[in-house]
C-alpha positions in Angstrom: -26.8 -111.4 71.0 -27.4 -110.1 74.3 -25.8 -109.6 77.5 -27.5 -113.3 78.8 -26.5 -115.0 75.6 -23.1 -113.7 75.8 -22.3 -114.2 79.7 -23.4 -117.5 78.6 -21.4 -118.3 76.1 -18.2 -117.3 77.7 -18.6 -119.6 80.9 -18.8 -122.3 78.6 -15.5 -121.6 77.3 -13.8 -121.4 80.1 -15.2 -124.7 81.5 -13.6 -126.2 78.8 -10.3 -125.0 78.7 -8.5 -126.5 82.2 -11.0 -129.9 80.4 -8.4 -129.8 77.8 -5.5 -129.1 79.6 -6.2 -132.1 82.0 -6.5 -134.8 79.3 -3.3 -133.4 77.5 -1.8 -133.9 80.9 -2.9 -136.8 81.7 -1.6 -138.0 78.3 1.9 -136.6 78.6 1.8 -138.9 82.2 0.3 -141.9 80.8 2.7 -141.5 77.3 5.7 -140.9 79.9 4.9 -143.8 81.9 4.5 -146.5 79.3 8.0 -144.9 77.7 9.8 -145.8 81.1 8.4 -149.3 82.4 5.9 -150.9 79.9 7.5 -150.0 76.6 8.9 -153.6 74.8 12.4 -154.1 74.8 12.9 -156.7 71.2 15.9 -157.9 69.6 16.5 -160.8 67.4 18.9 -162.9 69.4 16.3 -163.9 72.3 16.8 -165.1 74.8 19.1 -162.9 76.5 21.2 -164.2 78.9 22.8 -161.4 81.3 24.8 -161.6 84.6 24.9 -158.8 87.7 28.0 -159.7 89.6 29.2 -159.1 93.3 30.0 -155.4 93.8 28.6 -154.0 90.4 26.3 -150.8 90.8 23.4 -149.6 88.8 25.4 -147.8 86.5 27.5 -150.7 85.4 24.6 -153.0 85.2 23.3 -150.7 82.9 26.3 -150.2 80.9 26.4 -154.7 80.8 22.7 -154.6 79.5 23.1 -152.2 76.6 26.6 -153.9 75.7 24.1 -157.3 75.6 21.5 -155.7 73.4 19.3 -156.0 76.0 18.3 -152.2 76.1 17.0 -150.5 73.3 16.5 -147.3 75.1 19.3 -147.2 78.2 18.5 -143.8 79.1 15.5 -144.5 79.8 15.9 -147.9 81.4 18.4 -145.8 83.7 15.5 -142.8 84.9 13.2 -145.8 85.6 15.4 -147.4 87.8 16.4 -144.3 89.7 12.4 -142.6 89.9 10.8 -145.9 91.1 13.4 -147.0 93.8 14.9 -150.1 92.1 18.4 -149.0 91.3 19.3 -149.6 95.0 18.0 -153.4 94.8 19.8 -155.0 92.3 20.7 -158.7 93.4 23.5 -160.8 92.2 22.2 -163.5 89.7 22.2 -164.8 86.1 18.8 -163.6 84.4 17.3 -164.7 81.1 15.5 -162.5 79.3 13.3 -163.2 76.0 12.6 -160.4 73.4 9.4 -158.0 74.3 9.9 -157.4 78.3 9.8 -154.4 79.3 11.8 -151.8 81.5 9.6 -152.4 84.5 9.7 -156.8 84.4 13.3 -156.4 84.1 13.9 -153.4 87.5 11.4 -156.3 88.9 13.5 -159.2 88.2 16.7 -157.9 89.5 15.8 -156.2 92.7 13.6 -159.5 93.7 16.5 -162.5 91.9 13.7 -163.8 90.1 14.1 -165.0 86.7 17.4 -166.1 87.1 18.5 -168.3 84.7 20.3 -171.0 86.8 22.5 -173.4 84.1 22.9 -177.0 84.4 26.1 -177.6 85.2 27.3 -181.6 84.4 30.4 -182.5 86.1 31.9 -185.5 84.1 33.5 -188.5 85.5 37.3 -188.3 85.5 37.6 -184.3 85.7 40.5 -183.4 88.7 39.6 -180.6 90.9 41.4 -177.9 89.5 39.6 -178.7 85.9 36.3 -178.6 87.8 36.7 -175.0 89.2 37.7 -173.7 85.9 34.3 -174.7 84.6 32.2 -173.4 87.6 34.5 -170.0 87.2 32.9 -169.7 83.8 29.5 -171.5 83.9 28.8 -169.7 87.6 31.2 -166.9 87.9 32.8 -168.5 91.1 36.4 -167.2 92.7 38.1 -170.5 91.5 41.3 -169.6 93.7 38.9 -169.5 96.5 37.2 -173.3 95.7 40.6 -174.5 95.1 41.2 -173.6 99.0 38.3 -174.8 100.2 39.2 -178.2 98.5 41.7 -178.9 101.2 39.0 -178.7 103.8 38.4 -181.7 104.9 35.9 -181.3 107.8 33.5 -180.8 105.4 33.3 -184.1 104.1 31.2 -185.4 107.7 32.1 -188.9 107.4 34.0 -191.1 109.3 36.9 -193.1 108.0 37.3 -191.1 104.9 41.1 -190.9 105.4 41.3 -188.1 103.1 43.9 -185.2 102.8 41.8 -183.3 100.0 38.2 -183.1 98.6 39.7 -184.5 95.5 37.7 -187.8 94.6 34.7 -186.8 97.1 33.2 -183.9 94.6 30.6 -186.4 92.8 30.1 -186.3 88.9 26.7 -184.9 88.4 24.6 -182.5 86.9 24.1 -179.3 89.3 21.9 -176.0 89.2 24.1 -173.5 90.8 22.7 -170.0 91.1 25.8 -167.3 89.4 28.1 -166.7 92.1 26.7 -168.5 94.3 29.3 -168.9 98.0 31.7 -171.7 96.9 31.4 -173.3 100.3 27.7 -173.5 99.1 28.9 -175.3 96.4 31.3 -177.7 97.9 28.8 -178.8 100.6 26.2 -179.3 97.9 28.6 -181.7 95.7 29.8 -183.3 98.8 26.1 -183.6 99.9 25.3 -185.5 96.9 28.6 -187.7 97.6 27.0 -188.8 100.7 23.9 -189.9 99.4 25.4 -191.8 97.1 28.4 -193.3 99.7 25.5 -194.6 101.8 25.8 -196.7 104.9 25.7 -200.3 102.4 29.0 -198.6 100.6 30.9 -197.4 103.5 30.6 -201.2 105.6 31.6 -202.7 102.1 34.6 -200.1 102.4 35.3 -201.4 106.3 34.9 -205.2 105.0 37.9 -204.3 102.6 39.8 -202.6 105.4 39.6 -199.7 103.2 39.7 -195.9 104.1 36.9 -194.6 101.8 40.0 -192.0 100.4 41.4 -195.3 99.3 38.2 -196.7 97.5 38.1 -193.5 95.7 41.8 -193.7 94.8 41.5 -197.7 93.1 38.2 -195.8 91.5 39.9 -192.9 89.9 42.3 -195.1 88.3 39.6 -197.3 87.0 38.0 -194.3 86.3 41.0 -193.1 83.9 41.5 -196.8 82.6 38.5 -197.2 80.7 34.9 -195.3 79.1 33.2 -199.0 78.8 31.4 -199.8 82.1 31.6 -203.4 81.6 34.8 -203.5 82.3 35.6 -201.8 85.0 35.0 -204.3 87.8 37.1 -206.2 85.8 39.7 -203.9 86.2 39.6 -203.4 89.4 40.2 -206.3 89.6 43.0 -206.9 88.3 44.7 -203.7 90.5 43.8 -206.0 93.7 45.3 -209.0 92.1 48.2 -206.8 92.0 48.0 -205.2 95.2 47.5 -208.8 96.7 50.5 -209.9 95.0 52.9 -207.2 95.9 53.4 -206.1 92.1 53.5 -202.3 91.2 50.0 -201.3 89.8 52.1 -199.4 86.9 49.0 -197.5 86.0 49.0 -194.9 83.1 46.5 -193.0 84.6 48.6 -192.2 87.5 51.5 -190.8 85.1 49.1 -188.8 83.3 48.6 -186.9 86.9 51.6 -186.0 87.3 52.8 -185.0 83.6 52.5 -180.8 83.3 50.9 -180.8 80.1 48.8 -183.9 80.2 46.8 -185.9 78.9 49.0 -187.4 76.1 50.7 -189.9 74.5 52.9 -191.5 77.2 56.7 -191.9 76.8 59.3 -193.8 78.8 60.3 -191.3 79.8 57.4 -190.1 81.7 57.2 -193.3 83.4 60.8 -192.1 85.6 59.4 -189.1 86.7 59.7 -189.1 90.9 56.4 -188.7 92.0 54.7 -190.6 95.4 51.8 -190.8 92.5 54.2 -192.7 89.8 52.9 -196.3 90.4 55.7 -197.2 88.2 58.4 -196.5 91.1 56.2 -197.1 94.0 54.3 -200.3 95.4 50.5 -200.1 96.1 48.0 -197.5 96.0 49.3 -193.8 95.4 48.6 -191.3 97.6 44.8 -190.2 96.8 42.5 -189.9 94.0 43.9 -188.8 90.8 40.1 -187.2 89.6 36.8 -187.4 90.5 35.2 -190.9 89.9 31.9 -191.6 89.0 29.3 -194.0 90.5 30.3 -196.9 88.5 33.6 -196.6 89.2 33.3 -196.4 92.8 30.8 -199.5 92.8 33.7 -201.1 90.9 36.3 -200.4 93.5 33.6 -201.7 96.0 32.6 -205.0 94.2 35.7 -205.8 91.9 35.1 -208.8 89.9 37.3 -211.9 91.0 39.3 -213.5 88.3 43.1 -214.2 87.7 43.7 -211.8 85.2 47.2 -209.0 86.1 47.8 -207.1 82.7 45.9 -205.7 80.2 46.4 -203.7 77.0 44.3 -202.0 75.0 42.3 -203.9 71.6 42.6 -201.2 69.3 38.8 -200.6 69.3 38.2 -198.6 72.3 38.5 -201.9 74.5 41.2 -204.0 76.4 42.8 -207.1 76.5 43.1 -208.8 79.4 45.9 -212.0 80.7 46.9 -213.9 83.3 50.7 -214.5 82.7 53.3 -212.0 81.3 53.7 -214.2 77.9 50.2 -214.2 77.2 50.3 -210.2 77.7 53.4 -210.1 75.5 50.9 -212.0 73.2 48.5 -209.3 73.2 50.6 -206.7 73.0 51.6 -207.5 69.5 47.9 -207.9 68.5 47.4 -204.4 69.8 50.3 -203.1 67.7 49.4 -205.2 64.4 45.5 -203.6 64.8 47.4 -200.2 65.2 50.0 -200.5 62.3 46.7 -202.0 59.8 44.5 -198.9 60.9 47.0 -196.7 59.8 47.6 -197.9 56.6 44.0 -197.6 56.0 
């Protein structure tokens, strides 16, 4: 070989070698970079639903998604977060997460509150206030101390002749979408928002008509509420509550009782009924002093529009129903029926 051939032959080598060493490099990059955002995060129980809560840091959001499954490589997960300038983004929220994401769609999702997975809370008809921010506390994550406090604000309610000394009875039965920890003022003004869509201007001159506070529509509606699940008859028992009213006789409303009892609901006994309560329409004429829960629409449009009979007592049938009379003997009448229907179906 001569001198040429071999001059030659050694450039070409060398051209090669920093060739190589570029597309290992480049490899090492592109293997490093697909290990710390693109690589799938799977697991069996998908989706996953995780929460970031007010004053958590990276770390402990970290700590939260591995604990949830959510991770399969925290470490990881953790330089990511820290190289690319997401760690100090996170946002508060509830996210939902199905099997196969990767690092980088999750740092994405929580330093932008996308993806968040916003349940749909249903408020039921007949829940009291206190019962309602025990379910936000859990479904939303809400300071339910803090909602209980707001409750007694009632400047936020923005109508006129509400007459009311709590939100109690203005917080509408519904279902919501309430984003995790979301302010609870935000949520009051949203359920009392939806209250006053409903409690339109037609509803509060019906209320006026009556001579009624719309605090006292709510209060004849939370005991109708409380009275009965069949919507049929609750204009008929309002009523019967009027007639009552109208008549100077004591509502003597179990639903009122069961207010005021510490470990309600129950059975009732007599001697519940002597408990001293301004709420005990057992001791005390007329309407007690504001909504025992939170009644629903057809409630309230029973209170409004009661239907117009004679009827004063009522007792249950036996099968989820009531009884209805006009006179005391022909409630005594029922009564008996009711216990006859109770003592058959439990020799059955």
């Amino acid at each position: 070989m001569n001198a040429r051939n071999l001059l030659r032959r050694n450039s070409d080598s060398s051209s090669r070698v920093p060739v190589a060493t570029g597309s290992i490099g480049f490899f090492i990059i592109a293997l490093g970079l697909f290990l710390l955002l693109w690589k799938s995060n799977t697991y069996e129980s998908s989706p996953k639903i995780v929460t970031i809560s007010r004053g958590e840091n990276f770390a402990q959001v970290v700590d939260a998604f591995t604990a949830s499954g959510l991770l399969n490589q925290p470490f990881l997960f953790k330089i990511s977060g820290r190289l690319f300038g997401y760690a100090g983004k996170i946002k508060i929220g509830k996210y939902s997460f199905q099997s196969g994401v990767s690092n980088r769609e999750i740092l994405y999702a929580i330093s932008t509150g996308t993806s968040t997975a916003n349940p749909a809370i249903t408020i039921y008809e007949g829940l009291r206030d206190t019962q309602i921010a025990k379910i936000l506390k859990r479904e939303v994550g809400i300071d339910s101390v803090r909602l209980t406090q707001l409750l007694s604000d009632t400047s936020l309610i923005h109508l006129s002749n509400h007459g009311a000394a709590s939100l109690q009875g203005f917080l509408l039965p519904e279902t919501y979408e309430f984003y995790w920890q979301l302010d609870e003022k935000e949520i009051v003004r949203e359920m009392l928002t939806e209250f006053r869509k409903f409690f339109a201007d037609t509803l509060q001159k019906r209320a006026r008509e009556m001579r009624m506070t719309i605090d006292q529509v709510l209060t004849m509606a939370s005991i109708v509420e409380g009275e009965t699940v069949l919507d049929p008859e609750r204009p008929t028992i309002a009523g019967l509550y009027y007639n009552r009213l109208r008549r100077h006789i004591k509502l003597e409303a179990d639903p009122t009782i069961q207010f005021v009892i510490p470990n309600g609901p129950r059975r009732l006994l007599y001697d519940d009924l002597k408990i001293r309560s301004p709420y005990n329409t057992y001791q005390h004429y007329g309407l007690p002093p504001g909504p025992i829960n939170n009644p629903g629409r057809k409630s309230i449009l029973a209170a409004l529009y009661p239907e117009r009979h004679n009827f004063l007592y009522f007792v249950a049938d036996g099968s989820g129903g009531h009884r209805f009379a006009r006179t005391y003997d022909e409630h005594l009448r029922n009564v008996r029926a009711y216990r006859r229907a109770r003592t058959l179906s439990k020799g059955q």
